[in-house]
C-alpha positions in Angstrom: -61.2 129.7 -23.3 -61.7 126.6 -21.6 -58.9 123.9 -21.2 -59.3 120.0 -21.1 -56.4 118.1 -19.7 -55.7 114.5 -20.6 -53.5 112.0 -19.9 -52.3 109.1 -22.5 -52.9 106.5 -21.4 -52.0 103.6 -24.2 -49.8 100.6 -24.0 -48.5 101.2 -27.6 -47.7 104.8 -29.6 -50.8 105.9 -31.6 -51.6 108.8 -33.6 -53.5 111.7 -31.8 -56.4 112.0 -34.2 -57.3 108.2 -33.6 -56.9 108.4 -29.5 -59.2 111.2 -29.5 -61.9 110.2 -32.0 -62.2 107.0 -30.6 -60.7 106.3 -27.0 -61.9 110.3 -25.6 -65.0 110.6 -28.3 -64.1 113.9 -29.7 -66.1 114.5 -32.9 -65.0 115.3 -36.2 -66.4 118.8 -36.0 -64.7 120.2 -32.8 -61.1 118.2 -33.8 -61.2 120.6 -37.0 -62.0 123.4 -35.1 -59.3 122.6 -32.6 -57.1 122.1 -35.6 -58.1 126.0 -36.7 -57.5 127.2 -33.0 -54.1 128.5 -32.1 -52.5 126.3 -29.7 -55.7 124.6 -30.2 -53.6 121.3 -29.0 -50.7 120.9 -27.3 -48.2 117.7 -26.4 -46.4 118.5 -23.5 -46.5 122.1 -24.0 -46.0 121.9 -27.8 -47.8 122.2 -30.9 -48.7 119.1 -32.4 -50.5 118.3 -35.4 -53.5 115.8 -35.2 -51.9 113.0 -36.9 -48.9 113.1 -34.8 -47.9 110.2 -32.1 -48.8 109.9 -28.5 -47.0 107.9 -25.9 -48.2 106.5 -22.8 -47.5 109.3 -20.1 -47.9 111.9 -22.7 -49.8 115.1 -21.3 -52.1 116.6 -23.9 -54.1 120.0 -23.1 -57.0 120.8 -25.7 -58.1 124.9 -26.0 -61.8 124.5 -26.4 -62.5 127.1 -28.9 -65.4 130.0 -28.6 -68.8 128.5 -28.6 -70.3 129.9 -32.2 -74.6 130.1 -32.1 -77.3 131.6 -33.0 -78.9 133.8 -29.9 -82.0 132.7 -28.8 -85.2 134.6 -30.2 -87.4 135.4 -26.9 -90.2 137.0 -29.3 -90.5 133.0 -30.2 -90.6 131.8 -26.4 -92.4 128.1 -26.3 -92.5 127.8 -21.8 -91.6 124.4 -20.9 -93.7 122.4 -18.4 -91.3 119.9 -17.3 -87.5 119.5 -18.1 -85.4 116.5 -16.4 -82.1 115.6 -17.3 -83.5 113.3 -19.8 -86.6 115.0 -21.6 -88.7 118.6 -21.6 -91.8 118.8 -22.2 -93.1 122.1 -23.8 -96.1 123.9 -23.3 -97.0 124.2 -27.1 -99.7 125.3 -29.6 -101.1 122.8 -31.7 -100.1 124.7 -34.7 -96.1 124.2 -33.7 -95.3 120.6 -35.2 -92.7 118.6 -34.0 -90.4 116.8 -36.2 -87.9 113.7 -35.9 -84.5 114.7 -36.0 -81.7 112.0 -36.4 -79.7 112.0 -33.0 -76.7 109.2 -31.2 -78.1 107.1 -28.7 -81.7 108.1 -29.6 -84.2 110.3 -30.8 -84.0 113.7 -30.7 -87.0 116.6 -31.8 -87.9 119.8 -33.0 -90.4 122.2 -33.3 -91.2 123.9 -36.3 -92.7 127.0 -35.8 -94.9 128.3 -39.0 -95.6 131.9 -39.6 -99.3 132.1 -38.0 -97.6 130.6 -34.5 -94.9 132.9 -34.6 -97.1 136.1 -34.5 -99.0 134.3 -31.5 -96.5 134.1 -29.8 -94.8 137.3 -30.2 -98.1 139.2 -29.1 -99.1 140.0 -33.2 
């Protein structure tokens, strides 16, 4: 498992929860899953709890917990054209809509891929 190591840096004692939701930018999500993990987060080699204080100076490690997903599908391969750290642009059929999804700091999409594309493009 993967380890990230910070060090507190704030002029007065806060509790962990808030220093890493809003000074590091952990989400919700992955603090409750840290939460789950064992020794999921440690203060200066201990256990803490997430709503626990942090000093200036303190050392904090977080145990990045097993990345959970789906596998990809290759019977439902779309080839990309282009791809840039910023955008991709697939090589799609018309059939395959794309759809708004609500994303941070922009839009992000999808494509939907309906039954009669999905047998295309598995060689049906």
């Amino acid at each position: 498992m993967e380890q990230l190591k910070l060090v507190i840096q704030t002029p007065e004692p806060v509790r962990l929860c808030e220093y890493l939701r809003r000074r590091i930018g952990v989400s919700a999500r992955l603090l409750a899953r840290l939460k789950r993990t064992p020794a999921g987060i440690l203060c200066n080699g201990v256990p803490v709890r997430a709503v626990d204080p942090v000093r200036a100076g303190d050392v904090v490690v977080l145990t990045m917990p097993e990345q959970e997903g789906l596998e990809p599908n290759p019977a439902l391969y779309v080839p990309s054209v282009l791809e840039t750290a910023y955008y991709i642009v697939y090589d799609k059929l018309r059939a395959c809509r794309c759809i708004p999804l609500p994303g941070i700091g922009g839009i992000r999409w999808a494509i939907t891929l309906p039954p009669v594309c999905r047998g295309i493009l598995s060689g049906r």
